[in-house]
C-alpha distance (Angstrom), angle and dihedral (degrees) to the residues before:
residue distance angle dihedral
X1 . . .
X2 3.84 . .
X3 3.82 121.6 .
X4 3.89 113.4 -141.6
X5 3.82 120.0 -93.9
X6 3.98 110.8 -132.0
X7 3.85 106.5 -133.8
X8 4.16 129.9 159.1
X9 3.81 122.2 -111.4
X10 4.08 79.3 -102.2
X11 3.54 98.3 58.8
X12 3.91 89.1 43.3
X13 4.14 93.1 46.0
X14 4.56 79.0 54.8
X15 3.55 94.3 50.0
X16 3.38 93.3 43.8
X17 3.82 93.5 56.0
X18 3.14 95.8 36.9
X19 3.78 90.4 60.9
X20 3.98 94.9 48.9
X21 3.98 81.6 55.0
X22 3.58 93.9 58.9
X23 3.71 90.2 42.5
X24 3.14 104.4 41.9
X25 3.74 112.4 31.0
X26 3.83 105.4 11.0
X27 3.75 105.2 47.9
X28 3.94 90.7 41.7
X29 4.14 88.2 52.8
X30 3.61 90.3 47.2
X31 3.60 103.3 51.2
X32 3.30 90.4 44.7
X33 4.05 95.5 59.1
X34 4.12 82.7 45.3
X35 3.94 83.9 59.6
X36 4.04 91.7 40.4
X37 3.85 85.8 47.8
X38 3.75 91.2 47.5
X39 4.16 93.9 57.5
X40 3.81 85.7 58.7
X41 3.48 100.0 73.7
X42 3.91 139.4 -123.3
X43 3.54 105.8 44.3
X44 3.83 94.9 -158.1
X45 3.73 98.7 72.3
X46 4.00 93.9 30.2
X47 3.64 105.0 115.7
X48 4.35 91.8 -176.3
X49 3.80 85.7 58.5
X50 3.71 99.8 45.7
X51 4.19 88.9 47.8
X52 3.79 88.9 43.7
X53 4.16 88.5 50.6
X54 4.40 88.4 42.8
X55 4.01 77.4 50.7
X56 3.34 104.0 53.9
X57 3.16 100.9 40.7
X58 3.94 86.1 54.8
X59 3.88 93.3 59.0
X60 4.17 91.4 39.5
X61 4.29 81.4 58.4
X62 3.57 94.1 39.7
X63 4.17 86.8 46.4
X64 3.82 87.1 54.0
X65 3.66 99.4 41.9
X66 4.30 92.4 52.0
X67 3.99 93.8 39.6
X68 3.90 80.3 54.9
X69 4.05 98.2 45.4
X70 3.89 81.7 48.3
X71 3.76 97.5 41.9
X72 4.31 88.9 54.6
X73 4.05 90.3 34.8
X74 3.83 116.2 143.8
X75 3.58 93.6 -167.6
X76 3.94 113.2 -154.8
X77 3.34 127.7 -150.2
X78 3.78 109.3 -168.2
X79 4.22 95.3 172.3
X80 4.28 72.6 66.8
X81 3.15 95.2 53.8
X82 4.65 126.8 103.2
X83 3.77 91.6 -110.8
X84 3.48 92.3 -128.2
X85 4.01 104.5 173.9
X86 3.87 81.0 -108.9
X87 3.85 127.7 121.6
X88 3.11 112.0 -133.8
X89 4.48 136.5 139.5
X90 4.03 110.7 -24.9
X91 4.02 102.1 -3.1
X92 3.79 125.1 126.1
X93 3.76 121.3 -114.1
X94 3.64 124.5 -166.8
X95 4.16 108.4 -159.7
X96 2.89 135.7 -171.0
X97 3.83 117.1 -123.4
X98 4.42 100.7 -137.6
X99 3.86 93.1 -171.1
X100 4.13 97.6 49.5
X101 3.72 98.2 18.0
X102 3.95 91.2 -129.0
X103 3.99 129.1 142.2
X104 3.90 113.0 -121.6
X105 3.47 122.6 170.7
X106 4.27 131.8 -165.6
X107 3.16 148.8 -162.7
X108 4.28 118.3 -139.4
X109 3.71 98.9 -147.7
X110 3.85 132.7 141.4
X111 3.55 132.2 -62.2
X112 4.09 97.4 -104.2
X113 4.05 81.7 48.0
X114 3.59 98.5 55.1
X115 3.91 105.6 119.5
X116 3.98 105.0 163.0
X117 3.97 86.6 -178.1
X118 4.03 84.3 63.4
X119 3.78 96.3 36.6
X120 3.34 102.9 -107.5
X121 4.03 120.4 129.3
X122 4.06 131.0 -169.1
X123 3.31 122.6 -100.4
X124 3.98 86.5 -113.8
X125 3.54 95.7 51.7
X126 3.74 120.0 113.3
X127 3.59 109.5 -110.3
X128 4.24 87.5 42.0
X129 3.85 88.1 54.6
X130 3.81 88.5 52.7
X131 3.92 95.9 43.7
X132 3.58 98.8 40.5
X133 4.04 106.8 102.1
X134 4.01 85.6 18.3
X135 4.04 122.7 124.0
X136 3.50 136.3 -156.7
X137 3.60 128.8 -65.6
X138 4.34 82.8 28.4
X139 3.68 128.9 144.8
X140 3.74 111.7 -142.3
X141 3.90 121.9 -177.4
X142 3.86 111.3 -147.5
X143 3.69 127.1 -153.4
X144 4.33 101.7 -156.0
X145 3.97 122.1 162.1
X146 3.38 85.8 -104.8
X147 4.03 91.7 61.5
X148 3.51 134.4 -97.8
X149 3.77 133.1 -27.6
X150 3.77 142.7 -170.8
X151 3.59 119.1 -156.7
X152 3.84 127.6 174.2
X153 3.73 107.3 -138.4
X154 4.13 103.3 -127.3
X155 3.44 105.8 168.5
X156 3.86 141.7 17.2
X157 3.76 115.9 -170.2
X158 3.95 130.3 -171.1
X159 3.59 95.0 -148.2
């Protein structure tokens, strides 16, 4: 019994290429150096066939492990979504930060999307668990790693 992993129609459209890259390009490439590797001779002491084997059976796992994200997707369209003001899965909030006075804004978007680099956070991150539900013109108090926060939520976009 698998429960069904929220992602946005972005993180589904990289999955989804990323999969025909491992089909289609990866996979061919490396059974083609196992074959190359094979023509060489004694496979016991042949380190190119013993890497191509470790890679192969690294893109048959990671194969598996996306046709299985995809299989329990719960794809989210937010641009579907009654923009309600309300932060919830996949919409962009601009806070504001109370402590340094700085605008930030996220993305809540599934755990293979999170890209902090690119602003956008999981779903089980910290500050999303505190803005999820939130509206705005809300003050949310944040427990992070790093220590607390206080943001003012400013915006919420369904974008």
């Amino acid at each position: 019994m698998s429960s069904k992993v929220p992602m946005t129609v972005r993180g589904e459209a990289a999955l989804r290429e990323e999969l025909t890259d491992l089909k289609s390009v990866q996979r061919p490439a490396v059974i083609e150096a196992i074959a190359e590797a094979r023509a060489h001779g004694d496979l016991k002491e042949n380190a190119e066939y013993h890497a191509a084997r470790d890679q192969q059976s690294f893109i048959e796992g990671r194969i598996k492990e996306i046709e299985g994200k995809l299989g329990n997707a719960q794809v989210i369209d937010v641009t579907k979504l009654n923009s309600t003001g309300r932060v919830v899965f996949g919409t962009t909030v601009e806070l504001l930060d109370l402590d340094s006075n700085e605008n930030i804004t996220y993305q809540i978007v599934g755990d293979d999307e999170a890209d902090f680099s690119a602003n956008r956070i999981s779903f089980n991150s910290p500050v999303a668990k505190a803005l999820i539900k939130k509206e705005e013109g809300d003050e949310v108090s944040v427990e992070t790693p790093g220590g607390g926060k206080e943001y003012e939520i400013i915006a919420v976009k369904y974008i």
